[in-house]
N, C-alpha and C positions, 0 to 999 in steps of 0.2 A: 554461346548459343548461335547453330547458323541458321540462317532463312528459315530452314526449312520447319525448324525448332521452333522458332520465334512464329509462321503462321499456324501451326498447331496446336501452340498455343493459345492462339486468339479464338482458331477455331472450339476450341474444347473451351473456351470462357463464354463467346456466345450462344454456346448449345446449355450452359446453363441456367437452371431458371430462375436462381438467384441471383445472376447476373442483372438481368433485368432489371429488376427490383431497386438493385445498386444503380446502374444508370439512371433513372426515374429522378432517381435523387439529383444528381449527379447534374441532370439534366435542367432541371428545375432552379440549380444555383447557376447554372450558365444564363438562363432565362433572366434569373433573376438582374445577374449583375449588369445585364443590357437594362433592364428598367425600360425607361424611355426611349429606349433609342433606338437604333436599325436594326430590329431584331432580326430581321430576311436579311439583311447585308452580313449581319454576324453571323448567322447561321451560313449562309454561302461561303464567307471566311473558314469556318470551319469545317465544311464540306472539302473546301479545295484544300486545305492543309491534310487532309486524311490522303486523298486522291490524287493531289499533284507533290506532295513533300513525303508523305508515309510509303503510301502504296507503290509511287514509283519511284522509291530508292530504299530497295530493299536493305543497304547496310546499314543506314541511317535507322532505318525501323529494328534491326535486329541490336542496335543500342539503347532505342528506345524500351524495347521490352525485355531485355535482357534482366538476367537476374545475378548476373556477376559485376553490372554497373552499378555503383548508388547511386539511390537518391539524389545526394547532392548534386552529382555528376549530372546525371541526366537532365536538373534544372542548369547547371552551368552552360550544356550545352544547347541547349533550348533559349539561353537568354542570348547566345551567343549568333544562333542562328537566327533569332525570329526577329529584332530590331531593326525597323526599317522594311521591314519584309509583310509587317502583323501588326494587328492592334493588341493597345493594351489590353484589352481585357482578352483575347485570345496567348498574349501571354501569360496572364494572371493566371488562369484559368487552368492551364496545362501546366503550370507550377505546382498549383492545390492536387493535379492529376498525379504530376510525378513523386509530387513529396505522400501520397498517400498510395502508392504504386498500384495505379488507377488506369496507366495509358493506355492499356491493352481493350481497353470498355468504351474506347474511342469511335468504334462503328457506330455501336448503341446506344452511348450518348447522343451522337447527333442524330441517329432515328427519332429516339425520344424528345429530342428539344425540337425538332420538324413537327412529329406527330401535337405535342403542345403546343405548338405555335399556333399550330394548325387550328387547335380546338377553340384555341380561345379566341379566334377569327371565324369562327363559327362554320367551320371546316371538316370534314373529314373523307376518310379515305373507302374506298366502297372496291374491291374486287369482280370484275366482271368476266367469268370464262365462256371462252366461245370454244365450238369446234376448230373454227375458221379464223383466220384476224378481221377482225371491226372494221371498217371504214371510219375514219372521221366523220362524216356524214350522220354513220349507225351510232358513233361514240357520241357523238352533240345531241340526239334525239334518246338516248338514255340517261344524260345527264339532266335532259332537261325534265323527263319522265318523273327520274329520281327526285329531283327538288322541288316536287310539288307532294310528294308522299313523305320527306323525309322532314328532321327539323331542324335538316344544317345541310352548304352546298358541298354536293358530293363530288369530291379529288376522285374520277375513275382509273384504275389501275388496272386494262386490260390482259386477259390473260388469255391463251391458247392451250387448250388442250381436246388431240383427235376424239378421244374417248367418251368426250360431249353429244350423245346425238340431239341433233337441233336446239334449239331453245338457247336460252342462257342460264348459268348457276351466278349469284349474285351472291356476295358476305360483307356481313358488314359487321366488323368486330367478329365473338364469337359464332355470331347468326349467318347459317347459310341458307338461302332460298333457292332451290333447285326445282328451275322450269324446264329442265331438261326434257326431252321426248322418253328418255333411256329410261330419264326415273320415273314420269308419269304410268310408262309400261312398266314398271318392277310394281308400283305402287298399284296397279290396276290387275298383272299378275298376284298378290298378293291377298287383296278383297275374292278376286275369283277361289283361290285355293280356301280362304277361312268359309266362304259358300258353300263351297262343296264339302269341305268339313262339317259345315253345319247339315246342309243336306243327308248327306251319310248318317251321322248322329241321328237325327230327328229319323231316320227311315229306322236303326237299331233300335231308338225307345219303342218304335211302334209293333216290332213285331220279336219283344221282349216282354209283352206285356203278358203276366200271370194267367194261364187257364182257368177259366172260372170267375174271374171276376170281369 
Protein backbone atom coordinates (compact mmCIF):
# COMPACT_ATOMS: atom_id res chain seq x y z
CA UNK A 1 0.00 0.00 0.00
CA UNK A 2 1.67 3.47 -0.87
CA UNK A 3 0.90 6.94 0.87
CA UNK A 4 -1.24 7.63 -0.91
CA UNK A 5 -3.38 4.35 -0.34
CA UNK A 6 -2.75 4.33 3.20
CA UNK A 7 -4.28 8.22 3.60
CA UNK A 8 -7.41 7.23 1.83
CA UNK A 9 -7.72 5.01 3.74
CA UNK A 10 -7.97 6.86 7.03
CA UNK A 11 -9.77 9.41 5.19
CA UNK A 12 -12.72 6.88 4.10
CA UNK A 13 -12.54 5.44 7.98
CA UNK A 14 -13.04 8.89 9.48
CA UNK A 15 -15.99 9.88 7.11
CA UNK A 16 -17.60 6.89 8.71
CA UNK A 17 -20.10 7.20 11.24
CA UNK A 18 -19.46 4.01 12.65
CA UNK A 19 -16.17 4.85 13.10
CA UNK A 20 -16.88 7.01 15.67
CA UNK A 21 -18.78 5.03 17.72
CA UNK A 22 -15.48 2.57 17.63
CA UNK A 23 -13.18 5.23 18.81
CA UNK A 24 -15.57 6.32 21.82
CA UNK A 25 -14.81 3.00 23.01
CA UNK A 26 -11.55 3.01 22.06
CA UNK A 27 -11.10 6.17 23.68
CA UNK A 28 -12.50 5.56 26.87
CA UNK A 29 -10.04 2.35 27.54
CA UNK A 30 -7.22 4.82 26.88
CA UNK A 31 -8.74 7.06 29.60
CA UNK A 32 -9.26 4.41 31.49
CA UNK A 33 -5.77 2.83 31.78
CA UNK A 34 -4.43 6.54 32.83
CA UNK A 35 -6.66 6.25 35.82
CA UNK A 36 -4.97 8.60 38.14
CA UNK A 37 -2.57 9.75 36.33
CA UNK A 38 -1.55 12.57 33.85
CA UNK A 39 -4.19 12.36 31.67
CA UNK A 40 -3.24 15.84 29.75
CA UNK A 41 0.41 14.48 29.62
CA UNK A 42 -0.90 11.24 28.05
CA UNK A 43 -3.24 12.69 25.92
CA UNK A 44 -0.14 15.24 24.57
CA UNK A 45 1.88 11.90 24.28
CA UNK A 46 -0.50 10.75 22.01
CA UNK A 47 -1.18 13.69 20.08
CA UNK A 48 2.56 13.97 19.23
CA UNK A 49 3.01 10.34 18.30
CA UNK A 50 0.01 11.02 15.59
CA UNK A 51 1.85 14.27 14.56
CA UNK A 52 5.53 14.12 15.00
CA UNK A 53 6.02 10.00 14.40
CA UNK A 54 2.68 9.04 12.03
CA UNK A 55 2.02 12.07 10.10
CA UNK A 56 5.54 13.01 9.49
CA UNK A 57 6.84 9.82 8.30
CA UNK A 58 4.70 8.90 5.98
CA UNK A 59 6.41 5.27 5.33
CA UNK A 60 6.28 4.38 8.68
CA UNK A 61 2.53 5.11 8.65
CA UNK A 62 1.90 3.34 5.38
CA UNK A 63 3.27 0.08 7.48
CA UNK A 64 1.34 0.92 10.13
CA UNK A 65 -1.84 0.83 8.22
CA UNK A 66 -1.05 -1.48 5.63
CA UNK A 67 -3.07 -4.48 5.12
CA UNK A 68 -0.29 -6.74 3.66
CA UNK A 69 1.59 -6.36 7.23
CA UNK A 70 0.37 -8.50 10.31
CA UNK A 71 -0.47 -7.90 13.13
CA UNK A 72 2.16 -9.36 14.85
CA UNK A 73 4.53 -7.42 12.79
CA UNK A 74 3.17 -4.27 13.23
CA UNK A 75 3.24 -4.78 17.30
CA UNK A 76 6.99 -6.05 16.64
CA UNK A 77 7.68 -2.85 15.21
CA UNK A 78 5.95 -0.63 17.39
CA UNK A 79 7.78 -2.32 20.53
CA UNK A 80 10.74 -1.70 18.66
CA UNK A 81 10.39 1.72 18.02
CA UNK A 82 8.59 3.25 21.00
CA UNK A 83 11.00 2.04 24.16
CA UNK A 84 12.54 4.82 25.54
CA UNK A 85 10.82 7.13 23.23
CA UNK A 86 7.04 6.41 25.03
CA UNK A 87 5.25 5.51 27.93
CA UNK A 88 3.94 2.42 28.79
CA UNK A 89 0.83 2.75 28.48
CA UNK A 90 1.11 4.63 25.01
CA UNK A 91 2.60 1.40 24.23
CA UNK A 92 0.16 -0.90 25.74
CA UNK A 93 -2.23 0.89 24.05
CA UNK A 94 -1.21 0.79 20.41
CA UNK A 95 -0.63 -2.90 20.90
CA UNK A 96 -4.48 -3.52 21.75
CA UNK A 97 -4.77 -1.01 18.57
CA UNK A 98 -2.58 -3.02 16.32
CA UNK A 99 -3.50 -6.45 17.31
CA UNK A 100 -7.32 -5.46 16.73
CA UNK A 101 -6.34 -3.50 13.50
CA UNK A 102 -7.56 -0.29 15.00
CA UNK A 103 -4.48 2.10 14.03
CA UNK A 104 -6.10 3.72 11.35
CA UNK A 105 -8.85 5.35 14.15
CA UNK A 106 -5.90 7.10 15.65
CA UNK A 107 -7.12 10.70 14.68
CA UNK A 108 -10.45 9.86 16.46
CA UNK A 109 -9.44 8.28 19.15
CA UNK A 110 -7.45 11.10 20.34
CA UNK A 111 -10.38 13.53 19.59
CA UNK A 112 -12.54 11.59 21.54
CA UNK A 113 -10.21 11.08 24.71
CA UNK A 114 -9.43 15.24 24.42
CA UNK A 115 -13.27 15.75 24.03
CA UNK A 116 -13.65 13.26 27.35
CA UNK A 117 -11.23 14.63 29.20
CA UNK A 118 -12.56 17.48 28.60
CA UNK A 119 -16.14 16.85 29.87
CA UNK A 120 -15.22 15.40 32.81
CA UNK A 121 -13.20 18.58 33.79
CA UNK A 122 -16.23 20.25 33.14
CA UNK A 123 -15.29 21.51 29.91
CA UNK A 124 -16.50 21.81 26.61
CA UNK A 125 -15.98 23.02 23.21
CA UNK A 126 -18.42 25.77 21.75
CA UNK A 127 -17.77 26.91 17.95
CA UNK A 128 -17.87 30.47 17.20
CA UNK A 129 -18.16 32.01 13.51
CA UNK A 130 -17.40 35.32 12.58
CA UNK A 131 -17.33 37.07 9.34
CA UNK A 132 -14.02 38.50 10.36
CA UNK A 133 -11.33 36.81 12.83
CA UNK A 134 -12.11 37.65 16.66
CA UNK A 135 -9.57 39.52 18.53
CA UNK A 136 -8.51 37.92 21.74
CA UNK A 137 -9.98 40.78 23.31
CA UNK A 138 -13.61 39.89 21.34
CA UNK A 139 -12.62 36.03 22.11
CA UNK A 140 -12.09 36.70 26.23
CA UNK A 141 -15.43 38.85 26.51
CA UNK A 142 -17.42 35.63 24.76
CA UNK A 143 -15.92 33.29 26.75
CA UNK A 144 -16.66 35.02 29.58
CA UNK A 145 -20.36 35.89 28.29
CA UNK A 146 -20.71 32.11 27.66
CA UNK A 147 -19.82 30.89 31.16
CA UNK A 148 -22.40 32.67 32.85
CA UNK A 149 -25.23 31.14 30.42
CA UNK A 150 -23.72 27.82 30.09
CA UNK A 151 -23.17 24.81 32.71
CA UNK A 152 -19.63 24.09 31.83
CA UNK A 153 -16.42 26.50 30.92
CA UNK A 154 -16.65 26.90 27.24
CA UNK A 155 -13.10 25.71 25.16
CA UNK A 156 -13.94 28.50 22.08
CA UNK A 157 -12.96 27.27 18.68
CA UNK A 158 -13.14 30.38 16.54
CA UNK A 159 -14.20 30.06 13.11
CA UNK A 160 -14.27 32.47 9.89
CA UNK A 161 -16.44 32.40 7.43
CA UNK A 162 -17.11 35.72 4.73
CA UNK A 163 -20.81 34.60 4.28
CA UNK A 164 -21.49 35.58 7.97
CA UNK A 165 -23.27 38.97 7.81
CA UNK A 166 -22.56 40.54 11.23
CA UNK A 167 -23.35 38.90 14.37
CA UNK A 168 -22.07 35.63 15.48
CA UNK A 169 -23.38 31.90 14.62
CA UNK A 170 -22.49 30.05 17.87
CA UNK A 171 -22.75 25.65 18.23
CA UNK A 172 -22.59 24.01 20.69
CA UNK A 173 -22.87 20.15 20.08
CA UNK A 174 -25.75 19.68 17.79
CA UNK A 175 -27.27 23.22 18.64
CA UNK A 176 -26.56 26.04 16.47
CA UNK A 177 -27.53 29.71 17.51
CA UNK A 178 -27.41 32.04 14.73
CA UNK A 179 -27.24 35.81 15.47
CA UNK A 180 -26.37 36.39 12.43
CA UNK A 181 -27.72 39.84 10.57
CA UNK A 182 -28.07 37.39 7.26
CA UNK A 183 -30.32 35.17 9.14
CA UNK A 184 -32.33 37.55 11.33
CA UNK A 185 -33.12 39.15 7.58
CA UNK A 186 -34.18 35.67 6.00
CA UNK A 187 -36.07 35.05 9.40
CA UNK A 188 -37.76 38.51 9.12
CA UNK A 189 -38.17 38.03 5.15
CA UNK A 190 -40.03 35.04 5.93
CA UNK A 191 -42.70 36.37 8.72
CA UNK A 192 -43.33 39.25 6.10
CA UNK A 193 -44.12 36.62 3.05
CA UNK A 194 -46.48 34.19 5.66
CA UNK A 195 -48.22 38.01 6.21
CA UNK A 196 -48.89 38.67 3.02
CA UNK A 197 -50.05 35.23 2.53
CA UNK A 198 -52.30 35.69 5.11
CA UNK A 199 -53.35 38.91 4.00
CA UNK A 200 -54.15 37.65 0.54
CA UNK A 201 -56.09 34.74 1.98
CA UNK A 202 -58.16 36.68 4.40
CA UNK A 203 -58.90 39.42 1.23
CA UNK A 204 -60.14 35.93 -0.97
CA UNK A 205 -62.38 34.56 2.04
CA UNK A 206 -64.00 37.84 1.87
CA UNK A 207 -65.01 38.31 -1.43
CA UNK A 208 -65.81 34.58 -1.99
CA UNK A 209 -68.50 34.91 0.26
CA UNK A 210 -71.95 33.31 -1.25
CA UNK A 211 -74.73 35.77 -2.59
CA UNK A 212 -77.33 35.84 -0.45
CA UNK A 213 -76.26 35.10 2.59
Amino acid sequence: MNDATSKTRVASVLEDPSARAIAKVYSGAFLGAIGDGDAAGHLEELVSFIEDVVDAHPDFATILLSQMVSKDDKVSILERVLPGHGSDILLNFLRVLATHDRLDLLPLIAQEAQLQFETSNGQGRVQVTSAKPLSDAQLQNITQSLKTKLSFDPIIEPQVDPTVLGGLVIQIGNIIHDGSIKTQLKSLRGRLQQRSLHEIQSGRDRFSTPEGN
